[in-house]
The first five atom37 places (N, CA, C, CB, O) and aatype in JSON, in Angstrom:
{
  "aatype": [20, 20, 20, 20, 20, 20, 20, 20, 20, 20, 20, 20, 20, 20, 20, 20, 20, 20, 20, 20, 20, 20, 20, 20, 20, 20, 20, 20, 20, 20, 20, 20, 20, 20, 20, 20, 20, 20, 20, 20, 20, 20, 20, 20, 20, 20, 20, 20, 20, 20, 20, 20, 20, 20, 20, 20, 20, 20, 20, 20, 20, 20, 20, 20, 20, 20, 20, 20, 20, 20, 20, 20, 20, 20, 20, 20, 20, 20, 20, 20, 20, 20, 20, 20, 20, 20, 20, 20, 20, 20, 20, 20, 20, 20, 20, 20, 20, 20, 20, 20, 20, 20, 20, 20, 20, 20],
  "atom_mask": [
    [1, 1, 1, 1, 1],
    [1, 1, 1, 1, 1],
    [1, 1, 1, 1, 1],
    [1, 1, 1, 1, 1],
    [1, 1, 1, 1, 1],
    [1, 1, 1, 1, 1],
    [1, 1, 1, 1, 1],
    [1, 1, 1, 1, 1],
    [1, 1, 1, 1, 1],
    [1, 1, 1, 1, 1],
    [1, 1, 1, 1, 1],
    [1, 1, 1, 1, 1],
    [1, 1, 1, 1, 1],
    [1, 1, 1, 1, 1],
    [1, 1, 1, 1, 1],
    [1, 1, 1, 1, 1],
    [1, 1, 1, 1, 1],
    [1, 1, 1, 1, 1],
    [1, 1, 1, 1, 1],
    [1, 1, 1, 1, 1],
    [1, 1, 1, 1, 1],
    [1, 1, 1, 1, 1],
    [1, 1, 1, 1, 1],
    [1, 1, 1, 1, 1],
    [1, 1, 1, 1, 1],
    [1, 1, 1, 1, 1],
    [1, 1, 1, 1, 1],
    [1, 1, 1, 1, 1],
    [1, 1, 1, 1, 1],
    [1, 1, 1, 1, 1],
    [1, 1, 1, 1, 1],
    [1, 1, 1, 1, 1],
    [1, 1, 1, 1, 1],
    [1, 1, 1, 1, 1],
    [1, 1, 1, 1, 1],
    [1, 1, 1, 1, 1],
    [1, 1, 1, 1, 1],
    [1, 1, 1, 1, 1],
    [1, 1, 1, 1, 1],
    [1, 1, 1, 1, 1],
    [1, 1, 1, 1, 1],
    [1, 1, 1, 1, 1],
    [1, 1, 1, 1, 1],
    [1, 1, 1, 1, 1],
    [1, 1, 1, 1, 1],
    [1, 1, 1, 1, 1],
    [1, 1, 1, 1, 1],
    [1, 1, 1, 1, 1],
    [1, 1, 1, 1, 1],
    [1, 1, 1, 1, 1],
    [1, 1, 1, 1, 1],
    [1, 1, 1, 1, 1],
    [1, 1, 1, 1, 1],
    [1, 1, 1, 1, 1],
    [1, 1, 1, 1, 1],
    [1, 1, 1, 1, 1],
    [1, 1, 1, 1, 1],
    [1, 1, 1, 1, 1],
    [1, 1, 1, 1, 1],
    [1, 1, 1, 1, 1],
    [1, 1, 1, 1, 1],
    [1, 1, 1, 1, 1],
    [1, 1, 1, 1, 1],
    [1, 1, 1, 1, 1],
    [1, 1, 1, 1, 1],
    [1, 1, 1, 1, 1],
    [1, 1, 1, 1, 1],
    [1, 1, 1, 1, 1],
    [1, 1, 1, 1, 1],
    [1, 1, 1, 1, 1],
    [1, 1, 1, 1, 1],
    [1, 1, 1, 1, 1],
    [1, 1, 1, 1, 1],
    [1, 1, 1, 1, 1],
    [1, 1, 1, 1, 1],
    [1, 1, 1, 1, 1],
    [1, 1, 1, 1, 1],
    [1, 1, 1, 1, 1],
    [1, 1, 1, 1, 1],
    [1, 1, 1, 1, 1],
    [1, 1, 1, 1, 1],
    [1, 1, 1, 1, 1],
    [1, 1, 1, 1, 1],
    [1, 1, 1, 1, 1],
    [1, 1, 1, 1, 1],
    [1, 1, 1, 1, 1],
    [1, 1, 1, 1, 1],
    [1, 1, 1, 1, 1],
    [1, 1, 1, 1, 1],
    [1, 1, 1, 1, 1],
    [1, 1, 1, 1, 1],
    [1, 1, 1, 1, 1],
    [1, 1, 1, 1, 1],
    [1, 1, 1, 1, 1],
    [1, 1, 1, 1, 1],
    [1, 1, 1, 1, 1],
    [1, 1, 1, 1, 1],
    [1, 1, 1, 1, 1],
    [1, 1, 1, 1, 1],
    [1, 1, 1, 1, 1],
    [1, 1, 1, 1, 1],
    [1, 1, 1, 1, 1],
    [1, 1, 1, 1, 1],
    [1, 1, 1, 1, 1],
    [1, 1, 1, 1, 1],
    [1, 1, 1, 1, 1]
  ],
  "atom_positions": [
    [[-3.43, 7.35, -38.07], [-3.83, 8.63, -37.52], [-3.66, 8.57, -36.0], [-5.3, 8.97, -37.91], [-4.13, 7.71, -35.26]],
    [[-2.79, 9.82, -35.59], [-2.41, 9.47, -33.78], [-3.63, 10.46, -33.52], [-0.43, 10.07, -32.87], [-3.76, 11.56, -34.06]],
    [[-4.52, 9.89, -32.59], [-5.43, 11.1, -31.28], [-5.1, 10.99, -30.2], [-6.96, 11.02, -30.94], [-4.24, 10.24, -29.72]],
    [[-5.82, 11.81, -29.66], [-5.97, 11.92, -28.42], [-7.3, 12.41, -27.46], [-5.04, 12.6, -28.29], [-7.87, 13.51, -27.53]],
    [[-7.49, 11.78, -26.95], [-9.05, 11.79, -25.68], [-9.15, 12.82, -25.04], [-9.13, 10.74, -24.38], [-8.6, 12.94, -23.95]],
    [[-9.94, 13.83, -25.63], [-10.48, 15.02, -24.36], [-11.08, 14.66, -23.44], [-11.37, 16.06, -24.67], [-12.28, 14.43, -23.64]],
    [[-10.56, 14.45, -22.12], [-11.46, 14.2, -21.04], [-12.96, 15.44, -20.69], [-10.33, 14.15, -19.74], [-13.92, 15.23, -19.95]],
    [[-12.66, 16.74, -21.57], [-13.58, 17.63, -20.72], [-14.78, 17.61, -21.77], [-12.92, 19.3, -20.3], [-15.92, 17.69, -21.31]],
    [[-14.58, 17.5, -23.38], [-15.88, 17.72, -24.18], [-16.04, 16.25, -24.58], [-15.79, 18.87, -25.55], [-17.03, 16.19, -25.32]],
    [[-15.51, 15.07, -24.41], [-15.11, 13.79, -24.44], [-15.55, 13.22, -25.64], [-15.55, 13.09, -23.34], [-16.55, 12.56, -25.9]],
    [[-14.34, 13.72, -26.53], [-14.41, 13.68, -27.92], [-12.92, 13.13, -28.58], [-14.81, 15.2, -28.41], [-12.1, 13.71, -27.87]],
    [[-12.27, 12.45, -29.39], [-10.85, 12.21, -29.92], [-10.63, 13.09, -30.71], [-10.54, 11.0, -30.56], [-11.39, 13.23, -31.66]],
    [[-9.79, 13.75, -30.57], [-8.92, 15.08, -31.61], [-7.9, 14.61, -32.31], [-8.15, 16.35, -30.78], [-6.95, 14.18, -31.66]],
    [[-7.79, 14.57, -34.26], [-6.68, 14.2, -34.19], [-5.26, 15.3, -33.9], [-6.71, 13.55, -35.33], [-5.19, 16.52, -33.79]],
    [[-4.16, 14.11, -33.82], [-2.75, 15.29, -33.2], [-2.52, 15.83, -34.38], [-1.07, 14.6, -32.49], [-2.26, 17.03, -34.27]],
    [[-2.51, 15.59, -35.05], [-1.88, 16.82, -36.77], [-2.27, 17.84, -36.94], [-2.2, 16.52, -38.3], [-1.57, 18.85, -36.89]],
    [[-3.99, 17.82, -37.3], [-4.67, 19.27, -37.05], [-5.08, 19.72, -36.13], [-5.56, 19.55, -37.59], [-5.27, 19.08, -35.09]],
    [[-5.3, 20.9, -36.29], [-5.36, 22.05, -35.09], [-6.03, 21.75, -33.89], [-6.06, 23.29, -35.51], [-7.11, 21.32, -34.31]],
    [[-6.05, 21.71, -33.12], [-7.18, 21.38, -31.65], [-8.44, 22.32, -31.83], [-6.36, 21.88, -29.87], [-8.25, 23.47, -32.24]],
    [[-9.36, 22.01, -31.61], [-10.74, 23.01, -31.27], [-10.42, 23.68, -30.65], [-11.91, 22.65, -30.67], [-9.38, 23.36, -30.08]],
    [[-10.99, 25.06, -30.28], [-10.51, 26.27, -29.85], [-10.97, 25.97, -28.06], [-11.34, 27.74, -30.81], [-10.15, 26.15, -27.16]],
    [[-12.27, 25.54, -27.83], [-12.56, 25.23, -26.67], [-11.43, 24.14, -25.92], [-13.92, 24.75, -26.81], [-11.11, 24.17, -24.73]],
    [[-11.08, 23.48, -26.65], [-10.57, 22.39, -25.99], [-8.46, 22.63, -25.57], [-11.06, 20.94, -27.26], [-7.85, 22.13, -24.62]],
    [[-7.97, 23.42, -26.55], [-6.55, 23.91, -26.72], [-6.03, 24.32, -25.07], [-6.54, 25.37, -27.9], [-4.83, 24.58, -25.18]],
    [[-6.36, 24.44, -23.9], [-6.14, 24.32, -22.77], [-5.68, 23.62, -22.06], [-6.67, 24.41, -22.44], [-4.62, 23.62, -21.43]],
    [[-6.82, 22.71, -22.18], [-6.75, 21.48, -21.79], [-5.65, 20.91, -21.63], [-7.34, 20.85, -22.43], [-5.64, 20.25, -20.59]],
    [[-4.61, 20.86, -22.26], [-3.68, 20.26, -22.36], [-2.42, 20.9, -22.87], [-4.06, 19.37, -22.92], [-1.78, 20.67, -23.9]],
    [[-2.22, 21.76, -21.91], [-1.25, 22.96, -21.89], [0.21, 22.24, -21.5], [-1.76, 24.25, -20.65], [0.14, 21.01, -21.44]],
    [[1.39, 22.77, -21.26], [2.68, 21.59, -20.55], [2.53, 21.87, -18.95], [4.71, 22.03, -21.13], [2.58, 23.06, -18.61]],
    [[2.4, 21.15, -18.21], [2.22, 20.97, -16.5], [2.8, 22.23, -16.11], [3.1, 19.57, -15.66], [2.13, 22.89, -15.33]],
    [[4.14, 22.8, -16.57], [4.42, 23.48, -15.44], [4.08, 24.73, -16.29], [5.92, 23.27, -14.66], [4.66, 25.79, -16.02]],
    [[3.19, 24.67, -17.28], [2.46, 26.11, -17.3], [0.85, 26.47, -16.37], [2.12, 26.3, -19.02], [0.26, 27.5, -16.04]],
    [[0.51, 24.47, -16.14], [-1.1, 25.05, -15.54], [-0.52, 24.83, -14.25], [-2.84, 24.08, -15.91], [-1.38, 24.12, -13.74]],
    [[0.22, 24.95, -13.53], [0.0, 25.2, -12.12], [1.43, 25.15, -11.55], [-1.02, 24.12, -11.42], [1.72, 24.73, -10.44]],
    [[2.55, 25.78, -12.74], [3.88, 26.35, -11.84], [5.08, 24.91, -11.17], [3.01, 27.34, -10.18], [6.07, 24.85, -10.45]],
    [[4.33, 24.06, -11.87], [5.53, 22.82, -11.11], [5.87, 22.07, -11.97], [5.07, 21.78, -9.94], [5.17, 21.76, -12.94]],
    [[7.02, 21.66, -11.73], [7.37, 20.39, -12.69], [7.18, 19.19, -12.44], [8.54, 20.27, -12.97], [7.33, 19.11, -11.22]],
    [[6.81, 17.72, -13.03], [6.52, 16.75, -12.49], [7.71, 16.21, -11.54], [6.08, 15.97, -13.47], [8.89, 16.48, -11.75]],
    [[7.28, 15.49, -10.58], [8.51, 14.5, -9.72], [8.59, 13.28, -10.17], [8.29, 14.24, -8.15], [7.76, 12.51, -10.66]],
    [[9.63, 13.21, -9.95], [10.08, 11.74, -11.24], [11.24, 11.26, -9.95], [11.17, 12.37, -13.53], [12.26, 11.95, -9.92]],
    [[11.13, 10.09, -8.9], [11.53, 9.2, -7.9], [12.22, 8.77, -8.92], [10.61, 8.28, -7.02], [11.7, 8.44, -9.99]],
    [[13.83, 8.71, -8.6], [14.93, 7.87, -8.89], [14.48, 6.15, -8.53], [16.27, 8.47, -7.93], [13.77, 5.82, -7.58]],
    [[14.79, 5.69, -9.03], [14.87, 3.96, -8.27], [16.13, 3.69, -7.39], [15.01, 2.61, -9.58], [17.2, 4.29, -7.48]],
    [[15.92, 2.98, -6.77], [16.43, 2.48, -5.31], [17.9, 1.9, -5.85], [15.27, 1.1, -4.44], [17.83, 0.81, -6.42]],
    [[19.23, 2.51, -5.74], [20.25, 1.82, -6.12], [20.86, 0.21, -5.3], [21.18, 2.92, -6.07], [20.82, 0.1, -4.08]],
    [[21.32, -0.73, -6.07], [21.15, -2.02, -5.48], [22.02, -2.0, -4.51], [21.32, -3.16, -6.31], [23.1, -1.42, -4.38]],
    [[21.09, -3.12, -3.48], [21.94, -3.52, -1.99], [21.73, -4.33, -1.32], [21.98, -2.79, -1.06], [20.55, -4.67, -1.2]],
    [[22.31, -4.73, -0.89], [22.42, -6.04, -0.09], [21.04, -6.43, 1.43], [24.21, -5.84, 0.61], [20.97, -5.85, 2.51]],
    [[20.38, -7.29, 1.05], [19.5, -6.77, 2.4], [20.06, -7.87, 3.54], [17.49, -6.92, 2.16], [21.26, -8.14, 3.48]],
    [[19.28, -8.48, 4.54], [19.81, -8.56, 5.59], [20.12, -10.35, 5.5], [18.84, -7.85, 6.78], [20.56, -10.98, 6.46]],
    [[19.87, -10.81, 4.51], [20.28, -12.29, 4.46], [21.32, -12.19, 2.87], [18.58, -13.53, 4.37], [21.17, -13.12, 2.07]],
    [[22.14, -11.25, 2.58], [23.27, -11.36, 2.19], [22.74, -11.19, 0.65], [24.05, -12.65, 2.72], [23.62, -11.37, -0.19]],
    [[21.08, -10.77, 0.01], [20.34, -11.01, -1.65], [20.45, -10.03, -1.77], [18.9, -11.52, -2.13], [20.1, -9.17, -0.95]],
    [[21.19, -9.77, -3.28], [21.13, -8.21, -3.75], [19.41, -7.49, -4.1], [22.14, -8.17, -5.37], [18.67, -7.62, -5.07]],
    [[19.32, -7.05, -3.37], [18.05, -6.21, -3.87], [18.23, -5.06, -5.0], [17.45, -5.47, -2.6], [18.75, -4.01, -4.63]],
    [[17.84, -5.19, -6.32], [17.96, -4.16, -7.34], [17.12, -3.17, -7.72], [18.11, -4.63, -8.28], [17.49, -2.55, -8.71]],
    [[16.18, -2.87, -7.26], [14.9, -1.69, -7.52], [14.19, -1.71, -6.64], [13.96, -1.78, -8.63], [14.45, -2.4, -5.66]],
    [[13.03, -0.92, -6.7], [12.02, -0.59, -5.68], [11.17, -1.49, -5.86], [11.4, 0.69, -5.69], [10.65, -1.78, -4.78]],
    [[10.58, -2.34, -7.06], [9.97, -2.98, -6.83], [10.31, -4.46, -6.61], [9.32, -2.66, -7.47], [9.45, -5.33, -6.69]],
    [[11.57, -4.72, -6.33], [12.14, -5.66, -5.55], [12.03, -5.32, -4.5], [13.25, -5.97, -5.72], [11.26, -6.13, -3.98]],
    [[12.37, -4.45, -3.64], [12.68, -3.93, -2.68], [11.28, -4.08, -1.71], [13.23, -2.61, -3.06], [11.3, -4.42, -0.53]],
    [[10.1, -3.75, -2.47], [8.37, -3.46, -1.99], [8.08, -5.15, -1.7], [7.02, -2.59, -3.62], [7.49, -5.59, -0.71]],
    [[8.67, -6.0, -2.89], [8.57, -7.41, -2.71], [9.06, -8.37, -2.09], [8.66, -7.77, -3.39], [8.68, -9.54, -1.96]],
    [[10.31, -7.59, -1.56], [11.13, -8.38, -0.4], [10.37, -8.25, 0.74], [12.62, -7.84, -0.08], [10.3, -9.22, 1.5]],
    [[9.59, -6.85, 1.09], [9.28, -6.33, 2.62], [7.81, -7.12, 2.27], [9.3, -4.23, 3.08], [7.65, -7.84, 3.26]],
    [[6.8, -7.31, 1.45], [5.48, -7.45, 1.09], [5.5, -9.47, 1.57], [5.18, -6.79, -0.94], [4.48, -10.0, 2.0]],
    [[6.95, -10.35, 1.35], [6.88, -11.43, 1.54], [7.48, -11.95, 2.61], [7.14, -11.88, 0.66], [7.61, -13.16, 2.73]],
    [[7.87, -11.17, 3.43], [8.06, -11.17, 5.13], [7.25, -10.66, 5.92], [9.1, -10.55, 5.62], [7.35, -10.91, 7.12]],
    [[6.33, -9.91, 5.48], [5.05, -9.54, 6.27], [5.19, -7.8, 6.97], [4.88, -10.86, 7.68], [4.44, -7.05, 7.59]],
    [[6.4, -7.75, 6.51], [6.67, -5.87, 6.76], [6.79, -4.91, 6.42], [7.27, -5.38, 7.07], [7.11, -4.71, 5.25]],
    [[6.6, -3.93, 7.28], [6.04, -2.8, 6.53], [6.8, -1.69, 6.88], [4.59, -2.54, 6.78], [6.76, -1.43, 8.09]],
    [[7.76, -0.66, 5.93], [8.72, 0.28, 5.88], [8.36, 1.39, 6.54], [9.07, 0.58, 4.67], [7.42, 2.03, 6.07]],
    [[9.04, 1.89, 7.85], [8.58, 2.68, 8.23], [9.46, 4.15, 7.99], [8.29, 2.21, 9.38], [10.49, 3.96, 7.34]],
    [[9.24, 5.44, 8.38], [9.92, 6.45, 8.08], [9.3, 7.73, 7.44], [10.8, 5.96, 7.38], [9.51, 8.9, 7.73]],
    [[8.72, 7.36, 6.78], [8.02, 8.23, 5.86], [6.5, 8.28, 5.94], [8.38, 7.84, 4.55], [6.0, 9.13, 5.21]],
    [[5.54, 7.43, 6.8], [4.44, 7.38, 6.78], [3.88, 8.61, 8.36], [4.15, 5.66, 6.72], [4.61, 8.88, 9.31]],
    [[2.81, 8.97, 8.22], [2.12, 9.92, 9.0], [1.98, 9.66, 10.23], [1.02, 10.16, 8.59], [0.82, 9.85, 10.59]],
    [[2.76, 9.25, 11.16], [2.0, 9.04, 12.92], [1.45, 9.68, 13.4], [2.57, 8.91, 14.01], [1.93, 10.8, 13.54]],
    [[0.24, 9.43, 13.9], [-0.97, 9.89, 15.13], [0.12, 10.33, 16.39], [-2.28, 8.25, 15.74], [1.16, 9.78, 16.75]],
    [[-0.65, 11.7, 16.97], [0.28, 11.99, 17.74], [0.28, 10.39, 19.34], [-0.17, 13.9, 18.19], [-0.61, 9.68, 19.83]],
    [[1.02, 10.46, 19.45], [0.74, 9.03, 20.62], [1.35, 9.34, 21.85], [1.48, 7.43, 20.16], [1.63, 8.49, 22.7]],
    [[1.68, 11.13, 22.01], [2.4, 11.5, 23.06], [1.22, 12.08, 24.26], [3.54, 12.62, 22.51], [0.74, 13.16, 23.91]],
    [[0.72, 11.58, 25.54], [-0.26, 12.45, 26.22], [0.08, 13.43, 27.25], [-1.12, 11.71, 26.78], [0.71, 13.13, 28.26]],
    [[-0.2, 14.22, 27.07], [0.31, 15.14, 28.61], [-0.02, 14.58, 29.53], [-0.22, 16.52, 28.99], [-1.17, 14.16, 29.47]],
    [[0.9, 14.24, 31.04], [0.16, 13.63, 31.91], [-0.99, 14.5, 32.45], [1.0, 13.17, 32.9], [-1.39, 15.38, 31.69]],
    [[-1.57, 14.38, 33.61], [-2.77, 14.88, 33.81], [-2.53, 16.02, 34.93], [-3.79, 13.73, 34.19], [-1.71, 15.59, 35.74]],
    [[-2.95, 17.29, 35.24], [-2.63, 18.25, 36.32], [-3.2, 17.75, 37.2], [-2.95, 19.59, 36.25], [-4.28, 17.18, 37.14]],
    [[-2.09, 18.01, 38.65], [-1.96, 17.5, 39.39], [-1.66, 17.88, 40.81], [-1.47, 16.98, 38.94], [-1.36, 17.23, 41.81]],
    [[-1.89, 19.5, 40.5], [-1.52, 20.39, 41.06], [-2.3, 20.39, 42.68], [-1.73, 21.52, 40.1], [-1.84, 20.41, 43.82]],
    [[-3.93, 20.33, 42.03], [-5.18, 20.11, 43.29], [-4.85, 19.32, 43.45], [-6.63, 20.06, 43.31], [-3.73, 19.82, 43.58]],
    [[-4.58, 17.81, 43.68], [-3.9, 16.72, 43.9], [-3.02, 16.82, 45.55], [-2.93, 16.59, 42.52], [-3.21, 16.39, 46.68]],
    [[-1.94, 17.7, 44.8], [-0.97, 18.09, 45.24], [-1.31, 19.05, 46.69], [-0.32, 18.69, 44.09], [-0.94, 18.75, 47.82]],
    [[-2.04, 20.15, 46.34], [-2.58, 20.75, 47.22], [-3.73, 19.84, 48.33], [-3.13, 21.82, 46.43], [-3.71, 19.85, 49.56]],
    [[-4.47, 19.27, 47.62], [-5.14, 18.46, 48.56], [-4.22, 17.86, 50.01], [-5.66, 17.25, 47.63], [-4.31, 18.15, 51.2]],
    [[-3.41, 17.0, 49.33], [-2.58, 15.93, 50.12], [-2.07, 16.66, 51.35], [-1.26, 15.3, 49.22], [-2.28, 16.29, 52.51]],
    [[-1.33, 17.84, 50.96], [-0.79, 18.52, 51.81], [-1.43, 19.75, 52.97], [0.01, 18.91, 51.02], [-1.14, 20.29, 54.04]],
    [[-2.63, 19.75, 51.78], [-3.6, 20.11, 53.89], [-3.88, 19.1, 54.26], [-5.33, 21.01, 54.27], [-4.18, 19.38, 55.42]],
    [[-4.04, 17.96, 54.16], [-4.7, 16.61, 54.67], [-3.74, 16.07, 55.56], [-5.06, 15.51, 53.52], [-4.11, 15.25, 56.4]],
    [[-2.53, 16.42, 55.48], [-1.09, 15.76, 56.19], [-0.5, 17.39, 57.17], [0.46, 15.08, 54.49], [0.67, 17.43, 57.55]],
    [[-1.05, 18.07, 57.34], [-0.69, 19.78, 57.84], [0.39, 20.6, 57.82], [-0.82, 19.98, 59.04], [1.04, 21.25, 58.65]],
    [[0.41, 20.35, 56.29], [1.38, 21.11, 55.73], [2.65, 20.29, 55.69], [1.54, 22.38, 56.47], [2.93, 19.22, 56.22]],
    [[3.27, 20.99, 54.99], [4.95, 20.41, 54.88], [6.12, 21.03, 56.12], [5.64, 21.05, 53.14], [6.15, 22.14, 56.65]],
    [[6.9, 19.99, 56.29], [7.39, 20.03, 57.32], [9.32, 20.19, 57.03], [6.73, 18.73, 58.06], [9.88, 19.96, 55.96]],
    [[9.86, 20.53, 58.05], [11.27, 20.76, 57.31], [12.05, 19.44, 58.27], [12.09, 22.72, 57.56], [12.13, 19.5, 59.5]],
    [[12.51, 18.41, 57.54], [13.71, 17.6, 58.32], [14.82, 18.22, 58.59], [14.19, 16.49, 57.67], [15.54, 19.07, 58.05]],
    [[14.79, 17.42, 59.8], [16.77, 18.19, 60.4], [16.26, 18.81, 61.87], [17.72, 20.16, 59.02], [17.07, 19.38, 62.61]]
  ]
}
């Protein structure tokens, strides 16, 4: 007998007969409860890494970088790390009554 686990009334239904009427939702096909289809990542086609070893999948690939101590960058979220310098304007103005004004060479 195949079931299956309602997570919401948390009960096993078998798959042959009918589902309970409460529960028949539940487990609708994905891209009817919310419009998308699943993403399904290709695997990493094989290649050569930088000491000449064919690397063949991703999880070669996670295990090559995981036993050199590094970590793939490209795709992960950076903090912005850019600062505006600071206005500088009063600064600016200061200096130049302090020195009497600007002067023209020549």
């Amino acid at each position: 007998m195949a079931s299956r686990h309602c997570d919401v009334c948390n009960e096993w239904h078998d798959l042959n007969a009918p589902w309970p009427s409460s529960c028949i939702g539940h487990y609708t096909k994905r891209d009817e409860r919310n419009g998308k289809d699943p993403n399904i990542i290709q695997d990493l086609a094989p290649y050569k890494n930088v000491y000449g070893e064919v690397i063949g999948g991703r999880k070669q690939h996670r295990d090559f970088l995981r036993a050199r101590g590094v970590i793939e960058v490209g795709n992960e979220m950076v903090t912005k790390r850019y600062e505006a310098p600071p206005d500088l304007s009063n600064d600016i103005r200061r200096a130049v009554q302090e020195h009497g004004g600007l002067r023209r060479r020549g």
